[in-house]
Residue, then its C-alpha position, 0 to 999 in steps of 0.5 A: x643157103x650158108x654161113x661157113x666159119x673159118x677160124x684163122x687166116x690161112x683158111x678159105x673158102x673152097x674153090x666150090x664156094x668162090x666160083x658159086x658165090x663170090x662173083x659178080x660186081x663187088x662192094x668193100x667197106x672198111x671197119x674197125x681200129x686200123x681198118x683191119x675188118x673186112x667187108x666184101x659184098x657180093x651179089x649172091x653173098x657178103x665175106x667178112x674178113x677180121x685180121x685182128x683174130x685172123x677169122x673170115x666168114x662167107x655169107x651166102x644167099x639173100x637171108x644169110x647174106x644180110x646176117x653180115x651186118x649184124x656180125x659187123x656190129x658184133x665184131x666192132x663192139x668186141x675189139x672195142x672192150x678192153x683188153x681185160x676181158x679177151x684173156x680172162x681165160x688162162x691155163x696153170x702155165x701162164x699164172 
């Protein structure tokens, strides 16, 4: 089916995607430092909410829908590094 990307908080998936795909029973999990990461499985999905970079992932269909762990795990050891490496990337204004 799908994986659609939302890159800040404040997106979401249409209201198109949450009828067909985000119903039915539910199943939360809670991750990360201060339980800030987001996992809500659904029956014919999984929706992936990060609020330490504000992005949200909807899984859809059964072959994408279990690529959400893997993004769980990826997400886990990337707010795990230090904070060295999440700025190594800085324009002539803030050197």
């Amino acid at each position: 089916m799908g994986v659609f990307r939302f890159e800040n908080k404040y997106a979401a998936p249409s209201r198109e995607q949450r009828e067909r795909y985000m119903k039915g029973e539910t199943e939360e999990h809670l991750f990360g430092p201060d339980n800030q990461i987001l996992l809500i499985v659904y029956d014919e999905a999984a929706y992936l909410k990060d609020d330490i970079d504000g992005v949200r992932i909807l899984f859809t269909g059964a072959q994408d829908k279990q690529k959400v762990y893997d993004e769980v795990r990826r997400l886990l050891e990337y707010h795990q590094q230090p904070d060295v490496n999440k700025d190594a990337f800085k324009t002539g204004n803030e050197v």
